[in-house]
ZAVEX-721839 format. One line per field, with one value per residue (C-alpha): residue in one letter; x, y, z. Coordinates in steps of 0.2 Angstrom, whole numbers, padded with zeros to 4 digits, always signed. Layout:
BEGIN
r <- (A; ...) $
c1 <- (X; ...) $
c2 <- (Y; ...) $
c3 <- (Z; ...) $
END
This chain:
BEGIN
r <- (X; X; X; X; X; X; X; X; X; X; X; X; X; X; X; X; X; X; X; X; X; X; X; X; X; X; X; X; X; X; X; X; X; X; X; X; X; X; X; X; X; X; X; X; X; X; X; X; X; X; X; X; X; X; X; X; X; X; X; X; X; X; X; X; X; X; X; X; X; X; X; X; X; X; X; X; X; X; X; X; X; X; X; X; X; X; X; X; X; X; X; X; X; X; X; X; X; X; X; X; X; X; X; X; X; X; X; X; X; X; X; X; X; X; X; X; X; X; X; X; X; X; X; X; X; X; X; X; X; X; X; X; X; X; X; X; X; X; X; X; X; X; X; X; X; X; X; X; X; X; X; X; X; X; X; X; X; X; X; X; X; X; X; X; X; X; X; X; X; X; X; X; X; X; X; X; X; X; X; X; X; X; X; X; X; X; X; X; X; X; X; X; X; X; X; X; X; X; X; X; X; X; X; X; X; X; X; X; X; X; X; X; X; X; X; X; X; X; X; X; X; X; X; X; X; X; X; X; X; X; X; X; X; X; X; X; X; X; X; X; X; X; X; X; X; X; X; X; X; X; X; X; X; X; X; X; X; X; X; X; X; X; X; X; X; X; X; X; X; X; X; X; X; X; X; X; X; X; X; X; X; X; X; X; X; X; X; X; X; X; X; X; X; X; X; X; X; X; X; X; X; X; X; X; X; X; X; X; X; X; X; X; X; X; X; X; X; X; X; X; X; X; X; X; X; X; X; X; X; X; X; X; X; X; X; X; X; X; X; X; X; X; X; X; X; X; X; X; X; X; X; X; X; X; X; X; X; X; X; X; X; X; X; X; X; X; X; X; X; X) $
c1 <- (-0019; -0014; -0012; -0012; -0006; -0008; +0006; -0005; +0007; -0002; +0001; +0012; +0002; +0006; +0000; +0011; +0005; +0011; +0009; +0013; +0012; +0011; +0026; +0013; +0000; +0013; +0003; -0013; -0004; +0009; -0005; -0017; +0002; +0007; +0003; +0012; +0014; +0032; +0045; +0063; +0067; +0085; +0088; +0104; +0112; +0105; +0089; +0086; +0092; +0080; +0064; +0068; +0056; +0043; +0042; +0041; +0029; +0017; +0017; +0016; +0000; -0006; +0001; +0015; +0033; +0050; +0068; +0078; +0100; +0106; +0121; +0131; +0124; +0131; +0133; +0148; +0136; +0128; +0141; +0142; +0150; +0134; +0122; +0129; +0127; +0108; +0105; +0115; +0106; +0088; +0094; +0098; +0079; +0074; +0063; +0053; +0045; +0028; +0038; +0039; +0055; +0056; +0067; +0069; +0080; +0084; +0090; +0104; +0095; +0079; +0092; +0102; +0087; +0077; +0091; +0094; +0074; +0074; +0087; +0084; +0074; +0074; +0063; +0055; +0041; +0049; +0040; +0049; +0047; +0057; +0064; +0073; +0065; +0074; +0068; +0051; +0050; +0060; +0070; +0059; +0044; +0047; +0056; +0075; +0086; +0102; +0123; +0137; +0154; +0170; +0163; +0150; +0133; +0120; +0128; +0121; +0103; +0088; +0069; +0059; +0042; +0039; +0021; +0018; +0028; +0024; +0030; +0029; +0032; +0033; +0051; +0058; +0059; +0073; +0085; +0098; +0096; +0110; +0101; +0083; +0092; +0100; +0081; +0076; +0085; +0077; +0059; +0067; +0073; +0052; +0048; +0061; +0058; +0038; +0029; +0033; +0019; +0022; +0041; +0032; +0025; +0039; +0048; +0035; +0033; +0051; +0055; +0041; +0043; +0063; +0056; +0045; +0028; +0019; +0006; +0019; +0027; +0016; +0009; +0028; +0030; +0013; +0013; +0035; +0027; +0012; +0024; +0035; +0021; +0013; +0030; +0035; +0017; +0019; +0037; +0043; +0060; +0068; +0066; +0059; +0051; +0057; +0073; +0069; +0069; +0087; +0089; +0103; +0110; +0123; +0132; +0129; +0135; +0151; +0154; +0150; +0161; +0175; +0171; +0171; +0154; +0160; +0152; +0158; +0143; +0130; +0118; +0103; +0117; +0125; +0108; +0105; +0121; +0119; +0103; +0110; +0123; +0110; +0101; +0117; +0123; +0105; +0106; +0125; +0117; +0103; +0089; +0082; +0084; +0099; +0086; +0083; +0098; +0098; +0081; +0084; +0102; +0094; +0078; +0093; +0105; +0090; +0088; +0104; +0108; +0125; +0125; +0140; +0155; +0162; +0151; +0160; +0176; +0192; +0199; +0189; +0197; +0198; +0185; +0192; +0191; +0175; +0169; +0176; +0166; +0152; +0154; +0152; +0133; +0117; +0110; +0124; +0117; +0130; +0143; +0133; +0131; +0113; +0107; +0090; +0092; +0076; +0067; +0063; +0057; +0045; +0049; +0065; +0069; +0081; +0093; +0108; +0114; +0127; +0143; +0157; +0166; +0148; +0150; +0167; +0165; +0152; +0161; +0178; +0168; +0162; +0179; +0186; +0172; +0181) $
c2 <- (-0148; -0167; -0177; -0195; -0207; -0225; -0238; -0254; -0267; -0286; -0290; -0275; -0259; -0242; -0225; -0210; -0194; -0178; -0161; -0151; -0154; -0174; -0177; -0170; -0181; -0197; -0207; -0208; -0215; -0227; -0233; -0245; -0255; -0261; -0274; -0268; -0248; -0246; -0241; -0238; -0223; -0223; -0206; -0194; -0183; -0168; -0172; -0176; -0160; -0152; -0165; -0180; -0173; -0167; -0185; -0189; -0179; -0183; -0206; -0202; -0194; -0210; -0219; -0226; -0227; -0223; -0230; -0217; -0221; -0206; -0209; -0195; -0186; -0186; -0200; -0210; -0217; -0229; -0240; -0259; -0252; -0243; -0255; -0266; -0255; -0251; -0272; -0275; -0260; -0263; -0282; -0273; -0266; -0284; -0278; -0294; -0297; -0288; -0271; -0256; -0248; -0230; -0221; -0205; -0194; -0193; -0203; -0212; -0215; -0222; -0233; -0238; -0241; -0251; -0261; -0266; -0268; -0278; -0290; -0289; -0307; -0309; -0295; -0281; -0270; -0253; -0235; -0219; -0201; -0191; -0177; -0171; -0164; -0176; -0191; -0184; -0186; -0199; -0214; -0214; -0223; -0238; -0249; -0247; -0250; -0252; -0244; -0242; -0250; -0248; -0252; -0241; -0234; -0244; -0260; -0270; -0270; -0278; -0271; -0270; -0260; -0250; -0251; -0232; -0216; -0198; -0182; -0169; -0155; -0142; -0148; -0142; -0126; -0129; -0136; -0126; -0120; -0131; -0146; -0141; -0137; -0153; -0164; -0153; -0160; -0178; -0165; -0161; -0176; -0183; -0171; -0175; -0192; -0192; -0174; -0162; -0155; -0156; -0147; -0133; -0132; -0130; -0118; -0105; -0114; -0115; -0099; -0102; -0118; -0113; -0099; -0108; -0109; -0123; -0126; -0125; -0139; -0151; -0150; -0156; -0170; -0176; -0174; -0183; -0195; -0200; -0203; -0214; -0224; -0228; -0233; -0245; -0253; -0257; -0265; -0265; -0272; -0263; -0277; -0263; -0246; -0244; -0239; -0223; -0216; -0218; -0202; -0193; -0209; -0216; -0201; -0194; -0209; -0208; -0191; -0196; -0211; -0198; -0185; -0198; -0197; -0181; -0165; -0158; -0166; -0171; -0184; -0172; -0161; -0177; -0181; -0164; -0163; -0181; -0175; -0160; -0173; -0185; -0174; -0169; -0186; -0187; -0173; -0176; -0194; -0185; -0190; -0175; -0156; -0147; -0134; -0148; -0149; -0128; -0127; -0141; -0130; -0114; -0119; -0127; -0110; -0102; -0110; -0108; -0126; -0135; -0140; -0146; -0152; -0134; -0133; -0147; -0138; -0149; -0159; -0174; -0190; -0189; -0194; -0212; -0215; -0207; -0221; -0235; -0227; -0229; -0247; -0251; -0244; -0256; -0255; -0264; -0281; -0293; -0281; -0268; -0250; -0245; -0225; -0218; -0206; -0195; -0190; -0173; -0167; -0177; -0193; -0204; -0224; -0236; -0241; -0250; -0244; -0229; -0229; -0227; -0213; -0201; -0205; -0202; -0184; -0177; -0180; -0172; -0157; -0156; -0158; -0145; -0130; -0134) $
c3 <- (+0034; +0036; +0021; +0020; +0007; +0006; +0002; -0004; -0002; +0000; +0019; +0021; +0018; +0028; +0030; +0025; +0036; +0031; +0039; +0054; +0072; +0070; +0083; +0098; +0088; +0087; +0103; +0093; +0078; +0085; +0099; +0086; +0083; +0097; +0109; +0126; +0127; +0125; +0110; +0106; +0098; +0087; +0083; +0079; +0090; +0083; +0078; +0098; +0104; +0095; +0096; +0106; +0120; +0109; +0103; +0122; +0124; +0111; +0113; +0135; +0130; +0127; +0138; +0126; +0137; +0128; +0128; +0117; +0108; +0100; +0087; +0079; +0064; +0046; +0033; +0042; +0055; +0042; +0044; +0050; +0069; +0070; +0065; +0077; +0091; +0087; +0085; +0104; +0111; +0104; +0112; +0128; +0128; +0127; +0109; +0106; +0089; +0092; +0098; +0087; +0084; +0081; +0068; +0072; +0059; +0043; +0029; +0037; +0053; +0043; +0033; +0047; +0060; +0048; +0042; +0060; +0063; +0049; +0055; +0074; +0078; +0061; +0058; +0070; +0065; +0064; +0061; +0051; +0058; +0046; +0050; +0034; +0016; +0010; +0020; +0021; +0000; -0003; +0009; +0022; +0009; +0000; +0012; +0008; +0021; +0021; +0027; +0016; +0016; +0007; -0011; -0010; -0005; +0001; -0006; +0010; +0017; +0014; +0008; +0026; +0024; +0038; +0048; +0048; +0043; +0051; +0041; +0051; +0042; +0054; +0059; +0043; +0049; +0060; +0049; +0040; +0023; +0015; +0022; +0015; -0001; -0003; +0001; -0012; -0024; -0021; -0023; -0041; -0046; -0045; -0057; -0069; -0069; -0073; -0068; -0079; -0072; -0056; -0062; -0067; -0052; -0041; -0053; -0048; -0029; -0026; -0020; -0006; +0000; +0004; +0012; +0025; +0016; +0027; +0013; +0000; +0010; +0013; -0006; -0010; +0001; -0003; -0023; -0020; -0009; -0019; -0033; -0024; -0017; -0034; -0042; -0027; -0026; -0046; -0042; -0025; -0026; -0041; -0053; -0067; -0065; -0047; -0055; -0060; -0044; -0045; -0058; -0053; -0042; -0053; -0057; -0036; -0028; -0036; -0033; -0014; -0014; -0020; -0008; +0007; +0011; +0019; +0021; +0006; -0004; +0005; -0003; -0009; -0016; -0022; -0032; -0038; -0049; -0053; -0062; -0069; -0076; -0081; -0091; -0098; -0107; -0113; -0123; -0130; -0135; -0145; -0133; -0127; -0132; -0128; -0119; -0107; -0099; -0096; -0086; -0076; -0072; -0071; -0058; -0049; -0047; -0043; -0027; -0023; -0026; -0033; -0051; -0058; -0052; -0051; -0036; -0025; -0013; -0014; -0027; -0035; -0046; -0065; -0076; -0079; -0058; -0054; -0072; -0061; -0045; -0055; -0058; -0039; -0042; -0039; -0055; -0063; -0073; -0078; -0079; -0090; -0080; -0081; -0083; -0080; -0094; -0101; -0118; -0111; -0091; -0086; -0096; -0089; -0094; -0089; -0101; -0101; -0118; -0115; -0123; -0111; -0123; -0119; -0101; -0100; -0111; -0100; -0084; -0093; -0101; -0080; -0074; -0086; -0079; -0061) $
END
């Protein structure tokens, strides 16, 4: 029941391997890359607890030896503290240039982990085991890496393609169902952008794959992933297409930026209500059907999911501050802010022509349903 998808990058191609049991398989796949039968592992607290030693486990059976760090969990670690203690501790390892470093987590620890491989001897080879839906489908493919500061998410970092990525899917089951929900939204959020297909499809899987279906699963990671891959190989550092893998970013990262990157929005649940919004301005600017907008609402309430701005506890900014949050994104160009707006489900573009007024109404109409 393991999938495989190639990333064909010249000089930098990796295999993505989805399905479950692949942590007590991990020896076989890490082996072919190294060159002295060591790594270090950089994962969170949590995810260690739960499979640190099951990842031990599975490289001793090939004879492959294990340094292991464990940071705290949750958005705050993918700071500039943090990255420097992973760079002085993979130093403290003495990591030469032809180790592997393992990143083993979710989002923030692939981020964070491959930011510091990237920059660690001016550049370590580093692998992804991804242990959220959300890093399974989505930041654990395509060589982002990156922290956040002050100004914003993911404002510093550099592109740094990892050498192999291993999705086990069978660790899925043990996270909790907010988490799952919230990787879901990066699952959507492929099929709004160019599947409507593949939209269709997970209206009537949905229900399963929350559920625990393993097929279900690995059918959604591979179909998110495939799409991911294809789009990078044709534009690998966002200078086009690669954009539109940012549906739902613009209006998410400023919703996390106003929530402090706390557990009151987590960033799946951040890009879920950003697409709800997305889809929303494109209908008030005439470019798709109002019926758009209310499916992609509707598929989302019935997973349980967050939707609007209602959905966020606490108090958020007005519709003027969470604009100006807005503007710290990284697809401004030359001042302009930059939206990934769609013609219906299935069919988003990038365009730079929004008026501020329509931008402004949608965020007020969302405010006013708090």
């Amino acid at each position: 029941m393991t999938e495989r998808v190639h990333v064909a990058l010249p000089g930098r191609s990796y295999d993505v391997h989805i399905g479950p049991g692949l942590l007590g398989q991990a020896g076989s796949y890490v082996a072919p890359l190294l060159r002295r039968p060591r790594v270090a592992v950089i994962s969170d607290e949590t995810v260690a607890g739960l499979h640190l030693e099951t990842l031990r486990a599975g490289l001793a059976a090939e004879g492959i030896s294990m340094e292991a760090l464990s940071l705290p969990p949750g958005e705050g670690t993918k700071c500039w503290a943090e990255l420097t203690c992973c760079v002085e501790w993979l130093l403290d390892q003495q990591v030469e240039r032809g180790d592997i470093v393992v990143a083993f987590g979710g989002g923030v620890i692939g981020d964070l982990v491959g930011f510091a491989a990237a920059v660690l001897r001016r550049g370590v080879r580093f692998v992804q085991i991804p242990t959220s839906l959300l890093a399974q489908v989505d930041s654990s493919v395509g060589g982002k890496t990156g922290i956040n500061t002050r100004h914003g998410k993911n404002l510093v970092g550099v592109f740094h393609q990892p050498s192999l990525v291993l999705a086990d899917t069978a660790v899925l089951g043990t996270l909790e169902p907010r988490d799952f929900l919230a990787g879901y939204g990066e699952v959507v959020k492929y099929g709004l952008l160019g599947d409507a297909a593949f939209f269709d499809w997970l209206e009537q899987q949905g229900p399963a794959l929350a559920d625990g279906n393993g097929a279900a699963r690995v059918e959604a990671v591979r179909r998110s992933v495939q799409m991911k891959a294809d789009i990078v190989m044709r534009d690998e550092t966002e200078q086009g297409e690669r954009a539109l893998l940012n549906l739902g970013h613009t209006f998410g990262h400023a919703l996390e930026a106003a929530t402090g990157y706390s557990s009151r929005l987590l960033h799946g649940e951040g890009v879920a209500i950003g697409c709800s919004l997305a889809f929303e301005l494109s209908a008030r600017m005439g470019l798709c059907a109002q019926e758009a907008p209310s499916r992609v609402r509707a598929h989302l309430r019935d997973m349980g999911m967050k939707v609007d701005l209602a959905d966020i506890e606490g108090d958020l900014p007005d519709a003027d501050t969470l604009l100006a949050l807005m503007g710290q994104d990284k697809k401004v160009v030359e001042g302009q802010l930059r939206f990934i707006l769609a013609r219906s489900i299935g069919d988003a573009f990038v365009t730079g022509d929004v008026a501020k007024a329509d931008v402004l109404a949608v965020l007020a109409d969302a405010l006013a349903r708090r």
